[in-house]
Backbone bond lengths (Angstrom), bond angles and torsions (degrees), N, CA, C in turn:
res aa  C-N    CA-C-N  psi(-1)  N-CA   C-N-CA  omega(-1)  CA-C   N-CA-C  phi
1 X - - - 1.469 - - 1.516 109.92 -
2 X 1.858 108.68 120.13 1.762 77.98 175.71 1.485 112.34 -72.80
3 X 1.416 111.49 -168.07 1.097 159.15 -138.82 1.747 96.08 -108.42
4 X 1.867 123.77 -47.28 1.116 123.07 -165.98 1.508 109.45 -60.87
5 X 1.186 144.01 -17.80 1.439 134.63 161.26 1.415 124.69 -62.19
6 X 1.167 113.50 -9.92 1.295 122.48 169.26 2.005 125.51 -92.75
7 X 1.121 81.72 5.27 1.602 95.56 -172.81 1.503 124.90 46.53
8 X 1.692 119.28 61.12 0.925 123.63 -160.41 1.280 110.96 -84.75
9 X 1.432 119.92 128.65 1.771 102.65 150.31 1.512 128.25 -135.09
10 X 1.091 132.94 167.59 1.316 127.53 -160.21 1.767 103.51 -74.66
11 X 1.612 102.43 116.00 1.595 96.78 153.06 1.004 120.43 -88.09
12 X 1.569 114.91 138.24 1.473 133.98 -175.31 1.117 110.05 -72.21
13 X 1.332 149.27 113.96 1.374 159.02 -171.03 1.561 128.60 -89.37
14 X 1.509 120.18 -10.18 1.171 84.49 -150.26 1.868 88.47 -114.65
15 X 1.264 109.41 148.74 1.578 122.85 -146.12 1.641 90.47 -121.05
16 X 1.876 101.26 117.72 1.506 118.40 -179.56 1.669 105.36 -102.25
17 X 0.932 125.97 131.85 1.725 128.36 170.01 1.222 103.63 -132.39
18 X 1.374 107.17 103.30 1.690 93.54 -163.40 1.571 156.45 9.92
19 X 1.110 133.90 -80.27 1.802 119.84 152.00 1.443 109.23 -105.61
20 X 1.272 120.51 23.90 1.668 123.29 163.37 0.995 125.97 -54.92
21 X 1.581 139.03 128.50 1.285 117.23 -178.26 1.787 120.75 -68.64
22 X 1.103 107.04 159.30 1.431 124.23 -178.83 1.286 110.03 -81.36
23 X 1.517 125.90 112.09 1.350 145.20 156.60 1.640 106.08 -24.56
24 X 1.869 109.18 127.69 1.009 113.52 163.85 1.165 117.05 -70.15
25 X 1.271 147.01 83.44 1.867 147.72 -168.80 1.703 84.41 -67.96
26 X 1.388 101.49 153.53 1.661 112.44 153.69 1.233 109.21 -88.37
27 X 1.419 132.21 148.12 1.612 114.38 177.36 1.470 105.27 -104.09
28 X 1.333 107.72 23.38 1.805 83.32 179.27 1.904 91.41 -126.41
29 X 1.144 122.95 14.50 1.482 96.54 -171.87 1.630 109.79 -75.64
30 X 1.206 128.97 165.70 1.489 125.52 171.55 1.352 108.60 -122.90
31 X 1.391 119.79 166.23 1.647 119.26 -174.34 1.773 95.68 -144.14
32 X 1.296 124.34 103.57 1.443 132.33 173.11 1.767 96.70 -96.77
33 X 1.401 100.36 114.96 1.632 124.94 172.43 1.544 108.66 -125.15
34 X 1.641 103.80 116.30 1.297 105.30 -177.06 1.776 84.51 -126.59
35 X 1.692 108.09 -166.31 1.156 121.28 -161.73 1.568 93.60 -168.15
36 X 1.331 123.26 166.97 1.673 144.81 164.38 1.297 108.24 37.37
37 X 1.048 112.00 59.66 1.937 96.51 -171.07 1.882 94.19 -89.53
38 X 1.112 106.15 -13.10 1.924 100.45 173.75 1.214 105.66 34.83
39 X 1.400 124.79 72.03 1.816 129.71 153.29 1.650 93.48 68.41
40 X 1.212 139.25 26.24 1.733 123.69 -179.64 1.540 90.10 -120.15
41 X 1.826 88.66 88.61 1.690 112.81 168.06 1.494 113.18 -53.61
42 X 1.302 126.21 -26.55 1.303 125.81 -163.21 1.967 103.37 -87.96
43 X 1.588 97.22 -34.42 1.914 85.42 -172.32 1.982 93.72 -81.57
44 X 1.513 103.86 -27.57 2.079 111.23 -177.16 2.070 84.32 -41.26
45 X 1.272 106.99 -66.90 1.611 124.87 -152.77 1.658 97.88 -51.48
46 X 0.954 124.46 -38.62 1.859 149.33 -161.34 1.882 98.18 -62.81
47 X 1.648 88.66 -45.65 1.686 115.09 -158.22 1.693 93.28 -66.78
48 X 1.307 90.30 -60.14 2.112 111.64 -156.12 1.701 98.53 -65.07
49 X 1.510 116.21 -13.20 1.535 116.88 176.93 1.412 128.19 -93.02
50 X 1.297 94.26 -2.34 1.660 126.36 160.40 1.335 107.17 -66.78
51 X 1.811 105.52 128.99 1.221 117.49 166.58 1.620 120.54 -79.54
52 X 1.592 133.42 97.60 1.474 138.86 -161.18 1.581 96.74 -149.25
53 X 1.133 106.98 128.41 1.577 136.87 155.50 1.695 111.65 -52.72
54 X 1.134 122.74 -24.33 1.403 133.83 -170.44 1.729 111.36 -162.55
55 X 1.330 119.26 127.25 1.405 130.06 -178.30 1.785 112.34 -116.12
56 X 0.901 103.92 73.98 1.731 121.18 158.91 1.589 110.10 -24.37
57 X 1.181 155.53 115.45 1.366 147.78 103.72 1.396 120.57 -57.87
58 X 1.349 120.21 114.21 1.346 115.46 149.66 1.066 142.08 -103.77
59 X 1.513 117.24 43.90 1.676 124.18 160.41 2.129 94.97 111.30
60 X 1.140 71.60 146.10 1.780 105.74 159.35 1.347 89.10 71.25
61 X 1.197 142.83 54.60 1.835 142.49 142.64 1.441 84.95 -4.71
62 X 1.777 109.67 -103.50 1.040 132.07 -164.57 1.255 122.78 -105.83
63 X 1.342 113.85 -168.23 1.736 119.39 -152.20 1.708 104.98 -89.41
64 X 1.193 148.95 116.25 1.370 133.66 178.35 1.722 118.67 47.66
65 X 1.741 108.07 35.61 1.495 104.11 177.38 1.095 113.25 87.00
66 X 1.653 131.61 -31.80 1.052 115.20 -166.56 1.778 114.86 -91.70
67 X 1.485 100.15 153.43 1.571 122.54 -172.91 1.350 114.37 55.31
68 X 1.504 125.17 44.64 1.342 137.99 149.39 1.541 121.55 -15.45
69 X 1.758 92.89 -78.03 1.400 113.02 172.73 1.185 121.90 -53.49
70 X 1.461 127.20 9.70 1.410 135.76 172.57 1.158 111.76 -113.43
71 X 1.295 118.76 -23.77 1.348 113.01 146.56 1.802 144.31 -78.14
72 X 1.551 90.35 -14.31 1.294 94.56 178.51 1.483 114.11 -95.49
73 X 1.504 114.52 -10.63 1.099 114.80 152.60 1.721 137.05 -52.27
74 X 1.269 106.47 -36.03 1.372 135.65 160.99 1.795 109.15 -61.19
75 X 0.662 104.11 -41.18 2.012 110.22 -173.29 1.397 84.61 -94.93
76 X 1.224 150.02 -28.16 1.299 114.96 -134.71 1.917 101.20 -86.59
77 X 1.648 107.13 6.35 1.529 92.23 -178.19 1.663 115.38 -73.55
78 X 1.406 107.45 -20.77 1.619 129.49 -168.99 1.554 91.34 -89.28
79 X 1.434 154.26 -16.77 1.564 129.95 120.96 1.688 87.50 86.63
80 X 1.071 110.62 -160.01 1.309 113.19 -178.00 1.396 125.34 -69.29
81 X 1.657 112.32 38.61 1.586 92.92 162.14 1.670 92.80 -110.82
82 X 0.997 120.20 -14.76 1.283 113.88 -171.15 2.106 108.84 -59.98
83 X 1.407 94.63 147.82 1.473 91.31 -168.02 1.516 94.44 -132.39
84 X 1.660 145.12 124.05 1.468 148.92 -169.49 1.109 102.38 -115.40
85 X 1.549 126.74 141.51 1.494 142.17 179.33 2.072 95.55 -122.34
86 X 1.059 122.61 157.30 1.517 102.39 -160.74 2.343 77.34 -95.97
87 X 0.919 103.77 174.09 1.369 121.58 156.92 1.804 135.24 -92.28
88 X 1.283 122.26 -166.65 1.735 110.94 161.31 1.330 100.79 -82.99
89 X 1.749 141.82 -16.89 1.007 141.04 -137.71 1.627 94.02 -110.74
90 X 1.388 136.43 -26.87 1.437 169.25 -120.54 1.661 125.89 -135.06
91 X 1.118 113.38 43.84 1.974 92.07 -165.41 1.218 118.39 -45.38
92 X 1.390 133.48 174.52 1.319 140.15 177.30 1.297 129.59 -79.21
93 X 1.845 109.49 -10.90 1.754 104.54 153.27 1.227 113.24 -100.00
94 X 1.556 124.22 -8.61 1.607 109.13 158.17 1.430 137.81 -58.18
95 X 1.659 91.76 -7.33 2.271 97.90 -165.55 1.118 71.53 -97.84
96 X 2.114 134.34 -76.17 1.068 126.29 -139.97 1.806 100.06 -59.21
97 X 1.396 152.44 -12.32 1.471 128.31 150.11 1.284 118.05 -98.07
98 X 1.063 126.98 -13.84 1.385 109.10 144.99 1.740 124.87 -53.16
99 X 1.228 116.28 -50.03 1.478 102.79 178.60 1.644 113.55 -79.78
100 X 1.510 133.26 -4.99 1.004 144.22 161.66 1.390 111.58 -62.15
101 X 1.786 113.31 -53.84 1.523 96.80 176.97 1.766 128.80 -86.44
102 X 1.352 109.69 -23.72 1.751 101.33 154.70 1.673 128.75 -102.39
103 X 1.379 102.29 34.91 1.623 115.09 152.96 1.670 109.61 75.71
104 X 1.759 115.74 20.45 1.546 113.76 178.76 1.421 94.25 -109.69
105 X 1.501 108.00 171.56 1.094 142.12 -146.31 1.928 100.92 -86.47
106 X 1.170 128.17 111.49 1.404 99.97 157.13 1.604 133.08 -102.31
107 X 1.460 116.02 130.81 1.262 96.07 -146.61 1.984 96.60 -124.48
108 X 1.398 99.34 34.33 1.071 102.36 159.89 1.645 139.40 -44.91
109 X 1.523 138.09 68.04 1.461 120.73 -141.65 1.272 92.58 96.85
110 X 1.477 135.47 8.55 1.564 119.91 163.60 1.293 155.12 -65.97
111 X 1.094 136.20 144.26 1.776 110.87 176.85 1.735 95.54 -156.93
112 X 1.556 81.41 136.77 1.620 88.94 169.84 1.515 119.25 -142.25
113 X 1.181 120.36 -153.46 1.510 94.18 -169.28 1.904 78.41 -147.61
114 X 1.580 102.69 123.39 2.051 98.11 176.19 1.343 91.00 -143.30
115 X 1.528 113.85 127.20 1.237 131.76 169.97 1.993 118.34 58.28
116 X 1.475 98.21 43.48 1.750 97.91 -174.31 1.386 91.51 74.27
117 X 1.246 166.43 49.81 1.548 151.33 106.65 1.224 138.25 -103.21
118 X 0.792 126.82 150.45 1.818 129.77 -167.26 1.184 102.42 -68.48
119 X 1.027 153.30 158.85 1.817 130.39 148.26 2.082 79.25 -139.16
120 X 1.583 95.38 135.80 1.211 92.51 143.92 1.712 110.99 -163.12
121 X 1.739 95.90 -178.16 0.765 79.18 -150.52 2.063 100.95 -114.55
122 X 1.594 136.40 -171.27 0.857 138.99 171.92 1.394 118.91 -168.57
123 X 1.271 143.98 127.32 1.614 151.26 -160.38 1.142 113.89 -128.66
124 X 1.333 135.07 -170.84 1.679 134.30 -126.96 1.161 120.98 -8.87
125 X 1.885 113.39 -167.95 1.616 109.72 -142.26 1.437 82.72 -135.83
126 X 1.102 101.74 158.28 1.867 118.86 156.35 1.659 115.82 -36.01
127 X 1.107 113.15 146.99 1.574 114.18 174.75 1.332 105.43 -46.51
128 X 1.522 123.57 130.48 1.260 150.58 145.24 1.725 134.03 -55.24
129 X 0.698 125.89 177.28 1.740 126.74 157.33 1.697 93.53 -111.19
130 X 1.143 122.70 -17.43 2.067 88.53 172.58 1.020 126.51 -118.02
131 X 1.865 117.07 24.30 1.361 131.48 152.30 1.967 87.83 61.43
132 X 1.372 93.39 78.86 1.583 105.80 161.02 1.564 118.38 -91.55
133 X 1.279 116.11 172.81 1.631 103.46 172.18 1.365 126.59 -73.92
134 X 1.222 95.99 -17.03 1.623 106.91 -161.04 1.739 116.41 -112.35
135 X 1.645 107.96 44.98 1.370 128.97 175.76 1.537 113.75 -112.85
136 X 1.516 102.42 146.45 1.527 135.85 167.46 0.915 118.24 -83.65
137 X 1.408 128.38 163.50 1.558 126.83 138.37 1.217 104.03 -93.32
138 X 1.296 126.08 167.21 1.363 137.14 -165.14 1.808 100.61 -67.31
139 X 1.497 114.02 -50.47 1.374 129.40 -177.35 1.303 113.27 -49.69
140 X 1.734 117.55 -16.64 1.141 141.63 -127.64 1.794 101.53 -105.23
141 X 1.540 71.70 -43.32 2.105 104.29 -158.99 1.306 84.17 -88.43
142 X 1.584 131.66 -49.83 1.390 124.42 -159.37 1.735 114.27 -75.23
143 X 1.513 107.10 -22.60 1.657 104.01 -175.31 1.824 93.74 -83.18
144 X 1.275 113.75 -34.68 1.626 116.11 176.56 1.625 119.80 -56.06
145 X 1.593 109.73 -32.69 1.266 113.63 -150.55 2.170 90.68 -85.25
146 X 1.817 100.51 -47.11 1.680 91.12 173.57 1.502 123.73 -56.41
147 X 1.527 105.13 26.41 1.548 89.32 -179.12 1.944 95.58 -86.67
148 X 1.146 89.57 -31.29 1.681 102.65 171.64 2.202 124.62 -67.41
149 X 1.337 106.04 3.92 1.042 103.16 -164.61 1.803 108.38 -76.98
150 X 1.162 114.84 144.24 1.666 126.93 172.41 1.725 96.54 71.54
151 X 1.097 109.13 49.71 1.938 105.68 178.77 1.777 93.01 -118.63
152 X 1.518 131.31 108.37 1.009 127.32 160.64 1.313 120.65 -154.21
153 X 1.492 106.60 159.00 1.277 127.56 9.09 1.289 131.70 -74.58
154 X 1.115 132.30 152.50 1.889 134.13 -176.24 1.035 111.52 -107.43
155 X 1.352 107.37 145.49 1.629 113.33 157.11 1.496 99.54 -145.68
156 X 1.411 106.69 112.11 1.418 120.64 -167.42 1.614 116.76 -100.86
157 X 1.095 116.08 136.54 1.509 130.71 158.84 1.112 152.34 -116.92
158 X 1.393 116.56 103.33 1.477 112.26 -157.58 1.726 107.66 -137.04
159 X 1.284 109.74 154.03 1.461 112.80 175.20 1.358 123.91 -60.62
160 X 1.333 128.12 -17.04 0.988 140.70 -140.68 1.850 107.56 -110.88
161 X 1.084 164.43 131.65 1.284 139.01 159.19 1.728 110.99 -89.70
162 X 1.558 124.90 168.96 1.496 112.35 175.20 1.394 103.62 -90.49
163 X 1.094 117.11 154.93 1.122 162.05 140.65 1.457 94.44 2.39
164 X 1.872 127.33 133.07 1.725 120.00 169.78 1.371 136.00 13.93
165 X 1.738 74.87 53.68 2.124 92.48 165.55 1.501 99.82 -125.12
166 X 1.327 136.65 -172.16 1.531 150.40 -157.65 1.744 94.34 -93.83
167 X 1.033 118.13 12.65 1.990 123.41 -162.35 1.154 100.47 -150.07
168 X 1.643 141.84 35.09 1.471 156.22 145.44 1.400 114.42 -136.68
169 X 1.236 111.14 9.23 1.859 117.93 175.03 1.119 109.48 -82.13
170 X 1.493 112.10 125.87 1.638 131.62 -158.96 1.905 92.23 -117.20
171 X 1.501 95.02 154.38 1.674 87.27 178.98 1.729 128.67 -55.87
172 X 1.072 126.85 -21.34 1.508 125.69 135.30 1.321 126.70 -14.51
173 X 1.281 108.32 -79.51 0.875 104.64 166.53 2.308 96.97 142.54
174 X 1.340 70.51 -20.12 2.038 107.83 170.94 1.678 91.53 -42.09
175 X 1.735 106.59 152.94 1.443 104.17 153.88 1.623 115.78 -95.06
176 X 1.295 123.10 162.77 1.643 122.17 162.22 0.754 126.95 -110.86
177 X 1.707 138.14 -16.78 0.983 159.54 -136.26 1.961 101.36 -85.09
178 X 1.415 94.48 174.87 1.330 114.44 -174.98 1.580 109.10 -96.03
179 X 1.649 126.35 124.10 1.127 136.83 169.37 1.552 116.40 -85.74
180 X 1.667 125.96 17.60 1.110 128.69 148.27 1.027 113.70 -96.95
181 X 0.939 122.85 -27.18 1.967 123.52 174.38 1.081 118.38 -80.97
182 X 1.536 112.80 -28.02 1.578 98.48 179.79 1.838 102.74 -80.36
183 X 1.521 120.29 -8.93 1.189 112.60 -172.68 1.797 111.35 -95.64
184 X 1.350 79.79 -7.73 2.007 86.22 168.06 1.318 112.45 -83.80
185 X 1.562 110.72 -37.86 1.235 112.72 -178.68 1.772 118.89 -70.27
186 X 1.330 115.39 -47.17 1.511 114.08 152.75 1.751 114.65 -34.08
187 X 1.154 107.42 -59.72 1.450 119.48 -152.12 2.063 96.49 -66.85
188 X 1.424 109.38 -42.13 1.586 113.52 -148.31 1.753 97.84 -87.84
189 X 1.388 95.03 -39.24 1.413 117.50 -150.53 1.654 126.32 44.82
190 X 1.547 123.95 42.98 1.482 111.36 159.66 1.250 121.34 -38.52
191 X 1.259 102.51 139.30 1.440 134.63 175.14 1.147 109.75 -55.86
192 X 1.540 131.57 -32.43 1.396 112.84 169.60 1.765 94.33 -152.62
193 X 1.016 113.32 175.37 1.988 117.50 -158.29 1.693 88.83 -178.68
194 X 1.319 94.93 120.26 1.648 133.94 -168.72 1.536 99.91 -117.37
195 X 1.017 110.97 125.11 1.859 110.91 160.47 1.789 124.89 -166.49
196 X 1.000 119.89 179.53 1.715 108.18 169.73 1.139 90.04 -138.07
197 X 1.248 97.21 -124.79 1.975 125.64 -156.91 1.663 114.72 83.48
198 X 1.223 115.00 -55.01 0.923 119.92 -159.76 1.817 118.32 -86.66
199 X 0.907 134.75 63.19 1.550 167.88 -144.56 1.421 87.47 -41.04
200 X 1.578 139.81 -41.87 1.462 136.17 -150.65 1.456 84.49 -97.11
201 X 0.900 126.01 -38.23 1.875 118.55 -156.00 2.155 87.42 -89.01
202 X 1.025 139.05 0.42 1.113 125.11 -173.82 1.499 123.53 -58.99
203 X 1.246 128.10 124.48 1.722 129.48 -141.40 1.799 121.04 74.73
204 X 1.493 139.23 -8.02 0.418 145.15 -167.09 1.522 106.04 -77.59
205 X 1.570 112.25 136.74 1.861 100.98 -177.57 1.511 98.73 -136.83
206 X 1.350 114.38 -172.29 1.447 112.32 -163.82 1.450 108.12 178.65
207 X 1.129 128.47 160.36 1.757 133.93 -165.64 1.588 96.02 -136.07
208 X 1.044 103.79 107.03 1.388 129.30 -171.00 1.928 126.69 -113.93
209 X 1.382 98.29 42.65 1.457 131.84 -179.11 1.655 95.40 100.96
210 X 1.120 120.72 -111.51 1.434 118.54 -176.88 1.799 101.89 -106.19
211 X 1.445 135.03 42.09 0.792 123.82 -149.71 1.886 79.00 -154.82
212 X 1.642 108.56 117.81 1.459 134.33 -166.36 1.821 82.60 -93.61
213 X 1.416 103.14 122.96 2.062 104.16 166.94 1.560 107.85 -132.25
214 X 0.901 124.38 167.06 1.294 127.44 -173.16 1.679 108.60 -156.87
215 X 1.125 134.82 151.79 1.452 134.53 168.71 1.745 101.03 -106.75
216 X 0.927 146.05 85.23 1.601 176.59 143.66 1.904 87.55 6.74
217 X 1.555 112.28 -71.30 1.313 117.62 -163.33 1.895 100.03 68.72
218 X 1.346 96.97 -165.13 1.577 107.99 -160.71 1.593 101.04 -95.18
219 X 1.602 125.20 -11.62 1.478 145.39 159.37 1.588 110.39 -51.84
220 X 1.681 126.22 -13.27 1.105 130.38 -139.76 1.574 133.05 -0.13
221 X 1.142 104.89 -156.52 2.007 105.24 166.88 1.153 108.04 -132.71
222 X 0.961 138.03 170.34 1.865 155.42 153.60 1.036 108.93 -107.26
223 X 1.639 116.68 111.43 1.414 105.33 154.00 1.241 130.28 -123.62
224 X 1.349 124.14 135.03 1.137 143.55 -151.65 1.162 116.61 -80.80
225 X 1.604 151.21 94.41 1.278 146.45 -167.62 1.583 107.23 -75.98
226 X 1.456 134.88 53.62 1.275 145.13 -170.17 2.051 102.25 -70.38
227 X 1.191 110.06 128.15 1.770 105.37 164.42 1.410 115.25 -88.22
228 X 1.451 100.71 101.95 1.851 94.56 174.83 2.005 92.12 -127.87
229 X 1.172 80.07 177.99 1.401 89.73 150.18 1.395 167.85 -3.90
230 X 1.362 91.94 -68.85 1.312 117.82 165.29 1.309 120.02 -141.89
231 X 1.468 107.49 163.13 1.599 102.26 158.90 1.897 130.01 -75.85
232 X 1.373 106.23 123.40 1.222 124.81 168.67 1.358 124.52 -54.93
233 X 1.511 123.46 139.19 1.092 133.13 158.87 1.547 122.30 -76.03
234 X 1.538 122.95 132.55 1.891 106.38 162.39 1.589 101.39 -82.57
């Protein structure tokens, strides 16, 4: 399946800090980050037929936990590249045995290191109105989120979007988003910040000081760890 339904484009990789040397990037790795797929086996199946070096979940598979294992049946050909962040829909001992029993990664509180970048990772959302499993308090998200502080370059993933950007716009028109994330995201500035939750803003992207974000939705993104030049915009 290609890749063009996902609206891919090449991020520019290669990272100047004054006379620092320049990170060897690999140019072929890929990073597939999706979000909310809520039990819709057919867009999960769409995802896993994607050619990616690494498969991102960011929270809420399914609806209140239920039929997991029907989704991980679906992922389970991608085996250990797949990497799960839990969702609001998701608690945090349902991913860690769920990804225990079909052999993916949970990377709830994650961090790894692919091609010279930080990637990590973080799951559930800010308090809700329908008291899901997979909620924070803001105080909650913010003592969690400095576990990530001074790691760069970043490319962060989290369930959550911040707080009054173009990727927490609810049909209102209201924001929903999280005011610890948007203050990590001020504060850290990753290079790029992946997330959902928020079902209306899905595809939605935004430039968030020097820091590329996007809301993924269940359509996900590809991103392309390409060595050029410069750094790329999504």
């Amino acid at each position: 399946m290609s890749a063009r339904s996902l609206l891919p484009v090449s991020a520019l990789l290669t990272y100047f800090c004054g006379s620092a040397q320049i990170p060897n990037y690999d140019e072929t790795v890929k990073l597939l980050i999706f979000s909310d797929i809520h039990g819709d086996a057919a867009a999960l199946s769409r995802l896993m037929a994607i050619d990616a070096d690494y498969y991102f979940c960011a929270g809420d598979l399914v609806n209140w936990a239920r039929g997991l294992d029907a989704m991980g049946e679906i992922m389970k050909r991608r085996g250990g590249q797949v990497y799960v962040i839990p969702g609001n829909h998701e608690s945090a001992p349902q991913i860690t045995d769920f990804c225990a029993k079909f052999g993916f990664h949970d990377f709830h509180g994650g961090r790894m290191q692919i091609s010279g970048f930080e990637v990590v990772g973080l799951g559930y959302s800010n308090p809700t109105p329908f008291e899901t499993p997979g909620e924070y308090s803001e105080e909650e998200l913010e003592t969690r989120l400095h576990s990530f502080d001074g790691l760069k370059p970043m490319i962060a993933i989290c369930h959550a979007p911040p707080f009054s950007t173009s990727l927490d716009r609810i049909t209102n028109l209201k924001h929903a988003g999280s005011r610890a994330l948007r203050e990590f995201v001020r504060r850290e500035q990753p290079r790029y910040f992946f997330c959902g939750h928020i079902h209306e803003a899905a595809g939605a992207q935004d430039k968030l000081g020097k820091t590329s974000a996007m809301n993924v939705g269940k359509k996900g993104y590809l991103l392309d760890l390409d060595q050029q030049a410069e750094w790329g915009q999504i």
